[in-house]
N, C-alpha and C positions, 0 to 999 in steps of 0.2 A: 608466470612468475607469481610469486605468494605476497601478499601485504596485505599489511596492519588492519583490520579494522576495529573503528571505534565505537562510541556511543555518546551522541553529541549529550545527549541530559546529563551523565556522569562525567564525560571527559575520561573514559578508562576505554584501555584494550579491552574489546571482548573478544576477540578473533583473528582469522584470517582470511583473508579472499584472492579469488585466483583473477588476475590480471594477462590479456591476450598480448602478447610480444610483438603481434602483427599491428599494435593499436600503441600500446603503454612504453614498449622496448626501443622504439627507432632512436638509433643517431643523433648528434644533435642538427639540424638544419634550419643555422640561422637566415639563410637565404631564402628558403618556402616562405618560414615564415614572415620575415619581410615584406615578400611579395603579397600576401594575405592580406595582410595588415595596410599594404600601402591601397590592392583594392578596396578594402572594405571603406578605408577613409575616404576618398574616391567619389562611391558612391554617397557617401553621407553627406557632401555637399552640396550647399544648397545651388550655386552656380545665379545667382541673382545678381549678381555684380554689373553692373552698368553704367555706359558713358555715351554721351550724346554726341554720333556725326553730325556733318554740316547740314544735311539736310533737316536736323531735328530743332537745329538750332532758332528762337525764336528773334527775329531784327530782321532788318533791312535789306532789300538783298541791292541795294543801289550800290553804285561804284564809290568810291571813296573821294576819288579824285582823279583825274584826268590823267591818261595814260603817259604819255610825254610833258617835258619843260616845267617839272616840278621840281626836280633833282634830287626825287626820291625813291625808292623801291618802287616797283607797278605795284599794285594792289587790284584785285576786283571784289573781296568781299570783306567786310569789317567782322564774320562771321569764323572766318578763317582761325585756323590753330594758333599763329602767332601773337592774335589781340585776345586781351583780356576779357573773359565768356566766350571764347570761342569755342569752335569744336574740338575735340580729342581724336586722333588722325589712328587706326587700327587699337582704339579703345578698349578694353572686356566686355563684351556683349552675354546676353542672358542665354545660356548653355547647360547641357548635364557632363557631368566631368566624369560620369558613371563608362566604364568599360570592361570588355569578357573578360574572365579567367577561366581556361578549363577545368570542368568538374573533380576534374584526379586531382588538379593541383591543390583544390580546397581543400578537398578531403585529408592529401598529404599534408598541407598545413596544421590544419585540427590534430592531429594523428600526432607529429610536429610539435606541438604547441604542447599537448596531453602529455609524450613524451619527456620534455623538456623540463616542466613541471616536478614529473618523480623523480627523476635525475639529479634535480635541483633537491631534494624532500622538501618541497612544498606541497606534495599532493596527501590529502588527507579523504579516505572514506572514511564514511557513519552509514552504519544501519538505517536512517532514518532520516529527514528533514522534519518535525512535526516540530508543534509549541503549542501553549497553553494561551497564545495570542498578545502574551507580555512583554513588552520590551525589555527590561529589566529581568525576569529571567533568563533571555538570550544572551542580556550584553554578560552578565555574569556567566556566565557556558564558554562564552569564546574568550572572555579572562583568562578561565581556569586554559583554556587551551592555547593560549597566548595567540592570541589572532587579532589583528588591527584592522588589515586590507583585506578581503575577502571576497572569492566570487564563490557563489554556493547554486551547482546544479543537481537538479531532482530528475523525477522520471518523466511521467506525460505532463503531467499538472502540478504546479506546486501547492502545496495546503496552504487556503486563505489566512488560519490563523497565522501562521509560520513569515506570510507574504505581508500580511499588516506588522508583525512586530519588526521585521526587518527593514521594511519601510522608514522607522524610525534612526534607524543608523549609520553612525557615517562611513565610508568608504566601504561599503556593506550592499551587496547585490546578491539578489537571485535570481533565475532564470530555470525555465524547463529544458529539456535536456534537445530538443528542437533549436531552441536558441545561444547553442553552444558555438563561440565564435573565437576565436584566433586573439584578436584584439581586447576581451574583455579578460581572456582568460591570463594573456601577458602582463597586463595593465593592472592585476591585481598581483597581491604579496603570494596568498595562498589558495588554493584552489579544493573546495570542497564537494565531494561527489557521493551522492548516496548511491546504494546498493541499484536501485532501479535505472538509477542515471548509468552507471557502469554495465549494468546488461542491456539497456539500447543502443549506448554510444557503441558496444562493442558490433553488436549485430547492426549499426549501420555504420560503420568506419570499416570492416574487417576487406 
């Protein structure tokens, strides 16, 4: 399929570029992507959560009081979940919350997500990711192109210049086209792809 390309310094059409149907065309599938999104958060969890059983608990391990002719509940540890500092009985312990998805299904994701995106016209190519390292140049570029939320992927590396001026901005991300993900690409408004990013993403999604 044919679309738009731009040119981030001017914010003008210069062209056109051919987009793979096998990549850019699918369906929408809010369900893949779901699923993507619920692993990747998943894994990004730290799982550090923790509560101290009885055995961790620091006190007494004496009897409280004598079993019978008190006329009150038994008891054998003042350590126990019932009293105050005691233990927490099947607690959150330190874990990874991290689990498989198979490789097709990511990739349908991504594909998914890309998808979804032009469907939507959020998706924007540019010739180029470069800058003269200025903030202020950039923010005035994505004015002219009315851009707020932004994820902007390139091809292998992205230019340092380009990486420090965006640095500067808010809700404003780059990423090389390796670290193209479901979750970031959702989570932004609009989704920007240079010419390079579009010819790897395509030859590894197809």
């Amino acid at each position: 399929m044919q679309h738009k390309l731009h040119s981030l310094k001017s914010a003008a059409e210069i062209g056109q570029i051919d987009l793979a149907d096998e990549v850019f065309g699918l369906k929408p599938r809010v369900d893949i992507i779901a699923r993507v999104i619920d692993w990747q958060l998943a894994k990004r969890r730290a799982g550090t959560h923790k509560t101290k059983g009885i055995s961790e608990i620091q006190g007494t391990t004496k009897k409280p009081y004598k079993q019978k002719g008190t006329g009150r509940a038994r008891q054998g540890s003042l350590r126990s979940p019932q009293f105050r500092g005691g233990a927490r009985i099947f607690g959150p312990v330190v874990r990874s919350h991290e689990y498989d998805l198979p490789k097709k299904i990511r990739k349908l994701g991504l594909r998914a997500a890309l998808s979804a995106k032009l469907a939507e016209g959020q998706l924007v190519i540019v010739d180029e990711l470069a800058n003269d390292g200025k903030t202020k140049t950039l923010a005035q570029n994505f004015a002219k192109m009315g851009w707020d939320s932004v994820l902007l992927i390139d091809g292998e590396n992205v230019n340092d210049n380009f990486r420090r001026a965006v640095m500067n901005l808010k809700h404003v991300d780059v990423l090389p086209q390796m670290g193209a993900n479901v979750y970031d690409i959702i989570r932004h408004k609009t989704l920007v792809l240079s010419k390079n990013a579009v010819e790897m993403l395509e030859a590894r999604l197809k």
